[in-house]
C-alpha positions as CSV (number, residue, x, y, z in Angstrom):
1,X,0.0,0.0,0.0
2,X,1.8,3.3,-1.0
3,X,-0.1,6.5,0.5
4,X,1.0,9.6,-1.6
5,X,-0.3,13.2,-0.3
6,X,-0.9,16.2,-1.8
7,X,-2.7,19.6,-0.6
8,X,-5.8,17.9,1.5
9,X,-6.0,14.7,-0.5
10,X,-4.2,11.4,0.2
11,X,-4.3,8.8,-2.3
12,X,-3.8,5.3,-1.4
13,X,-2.9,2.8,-4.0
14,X,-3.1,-0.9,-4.2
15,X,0.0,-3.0,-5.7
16,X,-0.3,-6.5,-4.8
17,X,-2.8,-7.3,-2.0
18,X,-5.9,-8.6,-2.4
19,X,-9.1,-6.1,-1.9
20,X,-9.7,-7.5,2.0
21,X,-5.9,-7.3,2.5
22,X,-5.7,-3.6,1.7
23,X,-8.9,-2.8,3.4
24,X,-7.3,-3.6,6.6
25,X,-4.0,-2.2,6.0
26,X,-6.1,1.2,5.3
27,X,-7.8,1.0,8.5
28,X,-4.7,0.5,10.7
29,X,-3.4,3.3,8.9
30,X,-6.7,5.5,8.4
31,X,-6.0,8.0,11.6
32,X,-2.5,9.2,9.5
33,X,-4.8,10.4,6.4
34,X,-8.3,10.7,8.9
35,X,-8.3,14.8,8.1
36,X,-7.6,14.3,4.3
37,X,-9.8,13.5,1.0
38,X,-9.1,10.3,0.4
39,X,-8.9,8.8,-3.3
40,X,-8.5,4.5,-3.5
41,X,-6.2,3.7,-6.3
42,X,-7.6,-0.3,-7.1
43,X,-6.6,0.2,-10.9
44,X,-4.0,-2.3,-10.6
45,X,-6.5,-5.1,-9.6
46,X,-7.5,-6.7,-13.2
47,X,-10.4,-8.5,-11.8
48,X,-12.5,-6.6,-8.7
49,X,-16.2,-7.5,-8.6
50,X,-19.0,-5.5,-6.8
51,X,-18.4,-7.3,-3.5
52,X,-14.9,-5.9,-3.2
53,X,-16.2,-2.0,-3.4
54,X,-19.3,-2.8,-1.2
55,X,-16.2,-3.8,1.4
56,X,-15.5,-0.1,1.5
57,X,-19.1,1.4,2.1
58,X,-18.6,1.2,6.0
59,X,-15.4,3.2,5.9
60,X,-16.7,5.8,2.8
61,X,-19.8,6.3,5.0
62,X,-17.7,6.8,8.1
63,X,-15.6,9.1,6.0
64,X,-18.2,11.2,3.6
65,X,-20.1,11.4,7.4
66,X,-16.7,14.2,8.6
67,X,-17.8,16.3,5.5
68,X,-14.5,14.3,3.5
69,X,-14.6,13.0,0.4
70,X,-14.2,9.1,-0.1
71,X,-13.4,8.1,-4.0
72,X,-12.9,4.6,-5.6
73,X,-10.8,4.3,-8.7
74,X,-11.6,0.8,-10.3
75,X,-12.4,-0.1,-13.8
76,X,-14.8,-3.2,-14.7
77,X,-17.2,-2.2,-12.2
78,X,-20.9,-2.5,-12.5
79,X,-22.3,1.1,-11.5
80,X,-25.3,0.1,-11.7
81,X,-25.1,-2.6,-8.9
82,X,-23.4,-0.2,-6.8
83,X,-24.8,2.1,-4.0
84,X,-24.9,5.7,-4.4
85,X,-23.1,6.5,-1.4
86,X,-19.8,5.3,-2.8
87,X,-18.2,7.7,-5.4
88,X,-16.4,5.4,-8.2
89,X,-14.8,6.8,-11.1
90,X,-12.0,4.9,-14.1
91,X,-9.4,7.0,-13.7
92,X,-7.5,9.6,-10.9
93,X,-8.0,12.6,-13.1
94,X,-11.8,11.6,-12.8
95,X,-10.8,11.2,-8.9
96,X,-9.4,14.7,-8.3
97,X,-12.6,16.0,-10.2
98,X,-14.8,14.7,-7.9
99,X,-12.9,15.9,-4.5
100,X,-12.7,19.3,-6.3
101,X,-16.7,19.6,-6.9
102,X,-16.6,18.1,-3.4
103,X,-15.0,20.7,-1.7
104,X,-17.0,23.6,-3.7
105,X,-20.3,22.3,-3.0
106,X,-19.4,22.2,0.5
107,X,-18.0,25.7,0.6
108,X,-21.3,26.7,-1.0
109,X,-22.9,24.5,1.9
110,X,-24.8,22.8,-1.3
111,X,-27.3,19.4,0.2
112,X,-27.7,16.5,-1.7
């Protein structure tokens, strides 16, 4: 797991572990990047089905709930099996989009 900051945004990327694997090694690590936005890098897994993103709803909801953004990069994936509440996008540019429209609709203290 290779956590790379920049500004207010951590991004945490997945090289070799499986989906469950990195999901613990996030949380033992979450309080370091707790304050930041934080983007999921899981383009290097070839094949990650809907089970392995609902894994992360607990921790997005924990995290989305501290006015942070959450975001999921994974291709293959489904949307349409997967929940609103997590934000998943194909690429990182796509990634820092999101956390950017993020931040202004909460400076503009925009609702859903």
């Amino acid at each position: 797991m290779i956590v790379t900051k920049s500004n207010n945004t951590s991004i945490v990327t997945n090289e070799k572990m499986t989906v469950t694997d990195f999901l613990a090694k996030l949380k033992e690590s979450y309080n370091e990047i707790k304050n930041d936005h934080i983007i999921i890098n899981l383009f290097s897994i070839n094949k990650i089905g809907t089970s392995d993103i609902l894994e992360f709803l607990p921790l997005s909801n924990e995290h989305r709930g501290k006015n942070k953004s959450f975001v999921i990069v994974a291709t293959g994936i489904k949307y349409d099996e997967i929940p609103e509440e997590l934000e998943i996008v194909p690429t990182l540019q796509e990634a820092h989009d999101i956390v950017e429209m993020e931040e202004i609709e909460r400076d503009l203290d925009f609702e859903e």
